[in-house]
One Martini backbone bead per residue (centre of mass of N, CA, C, O) as a GRO file, in nm:
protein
   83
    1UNK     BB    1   0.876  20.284  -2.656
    2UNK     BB    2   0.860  20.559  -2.464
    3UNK     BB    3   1.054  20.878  -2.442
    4UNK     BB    4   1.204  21.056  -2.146
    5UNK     BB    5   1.180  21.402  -2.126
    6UNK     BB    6   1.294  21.653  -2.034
    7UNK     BB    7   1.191  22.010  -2.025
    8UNK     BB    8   1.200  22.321  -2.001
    9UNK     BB    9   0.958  22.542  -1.954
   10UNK     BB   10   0.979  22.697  -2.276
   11UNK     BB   11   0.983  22.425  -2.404
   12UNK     BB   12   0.718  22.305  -2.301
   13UNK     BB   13   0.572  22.507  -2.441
   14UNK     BB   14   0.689  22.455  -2.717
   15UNK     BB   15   0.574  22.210  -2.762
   16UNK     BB   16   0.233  22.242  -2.666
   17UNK     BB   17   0.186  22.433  -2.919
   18UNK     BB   18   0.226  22.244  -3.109
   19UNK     BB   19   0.068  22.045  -3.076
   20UNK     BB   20  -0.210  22.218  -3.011
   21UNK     BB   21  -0.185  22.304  -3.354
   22UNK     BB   22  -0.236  22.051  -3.453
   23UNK     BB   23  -0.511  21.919  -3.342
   24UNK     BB   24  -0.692  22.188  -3.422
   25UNK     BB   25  -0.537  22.320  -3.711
   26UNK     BB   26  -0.361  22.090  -3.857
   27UNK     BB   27  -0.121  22.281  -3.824
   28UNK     BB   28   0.168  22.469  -3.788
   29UNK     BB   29   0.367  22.694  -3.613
   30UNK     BB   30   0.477  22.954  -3.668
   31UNK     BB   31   0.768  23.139  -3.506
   32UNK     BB   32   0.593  23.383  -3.469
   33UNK     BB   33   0.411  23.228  -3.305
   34UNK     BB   34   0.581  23.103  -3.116
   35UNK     BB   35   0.687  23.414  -2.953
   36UNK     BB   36   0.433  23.541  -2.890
   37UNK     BB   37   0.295  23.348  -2.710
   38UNK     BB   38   0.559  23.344  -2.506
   39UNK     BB   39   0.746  23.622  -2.543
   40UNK     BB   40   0.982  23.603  -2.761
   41UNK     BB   41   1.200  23.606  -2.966
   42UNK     BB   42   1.271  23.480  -3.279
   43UNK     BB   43   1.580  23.369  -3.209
   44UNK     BB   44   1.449  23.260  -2.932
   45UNK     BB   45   1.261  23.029  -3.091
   46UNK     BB   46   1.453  22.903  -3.269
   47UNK     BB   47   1.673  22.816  -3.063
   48UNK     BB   48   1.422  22.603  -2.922
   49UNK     BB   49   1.391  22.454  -3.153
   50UNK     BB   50   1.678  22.351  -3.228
   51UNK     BB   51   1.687  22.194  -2.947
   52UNK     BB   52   1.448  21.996  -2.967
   53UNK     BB   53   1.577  21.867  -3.211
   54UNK     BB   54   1.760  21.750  -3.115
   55UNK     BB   55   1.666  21.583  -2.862
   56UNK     BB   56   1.422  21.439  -3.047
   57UNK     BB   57   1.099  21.559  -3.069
   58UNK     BB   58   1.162  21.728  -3.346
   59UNK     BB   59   1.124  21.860  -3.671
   60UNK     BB   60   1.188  21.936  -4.015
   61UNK     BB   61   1.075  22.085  -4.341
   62UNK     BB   62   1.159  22.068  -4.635
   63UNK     BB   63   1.263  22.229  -4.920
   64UNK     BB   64   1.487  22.265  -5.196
   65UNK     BB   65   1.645  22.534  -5.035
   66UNK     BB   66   1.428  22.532  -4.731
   67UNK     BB   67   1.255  22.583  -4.486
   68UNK     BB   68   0.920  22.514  -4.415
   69UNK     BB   69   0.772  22.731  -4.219
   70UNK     BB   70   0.563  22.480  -4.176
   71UNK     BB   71   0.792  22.267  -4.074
   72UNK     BB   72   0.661  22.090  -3.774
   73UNK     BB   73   0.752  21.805  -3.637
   74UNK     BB   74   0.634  21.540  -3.442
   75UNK     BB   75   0.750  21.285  -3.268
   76UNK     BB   76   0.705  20.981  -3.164
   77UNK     BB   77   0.729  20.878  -2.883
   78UNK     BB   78   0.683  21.123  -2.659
   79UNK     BB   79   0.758  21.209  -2.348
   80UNK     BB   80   0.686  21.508  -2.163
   81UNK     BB   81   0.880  21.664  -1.914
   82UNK     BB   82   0.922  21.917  -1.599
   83UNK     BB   83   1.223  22.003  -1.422
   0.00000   0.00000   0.00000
């Protein structure tokens, strides 16, 4: 059974940039790209990234001593909507 969460405007963008470059390049997106498309800074981007990780739809892949650029993974089972 899919979870149905809902998610502010700004997550729900970086949700679906994350999805569709996923499909696409099928690579996620570095933090970097993901401020630049949405529009915010940096910390203002991990900020949503690790909002979106607690809330259980995305996921982070560690190396050895710290998170992998492009570590990020989506959850399956996971309907997204819009507040």
């Amino acid at each position: 059974m899919r979870k149905k969460i809902l998610l502010k405007k700004t997550d729900k963008r970086i949700f679906n940039f994350v999805r569709k470059s996923l499909e696409n390049r099928k690579i996620p997106p570095t933090v970097r790209e993901i401020a630049k498309f949405v529009g915010i800074s940096l910390v203002t981007a991990h900020t949503h990234l690790k909002n979106l990780r607690k809330i259980g739809i995305i996921d982070f892949r560690y190396g050895k001593k710290r998170r992998v650029s492009r570590g990020i993974k989506i959850k399956t089972n996971v309907s997204v909507f819009r507040r």
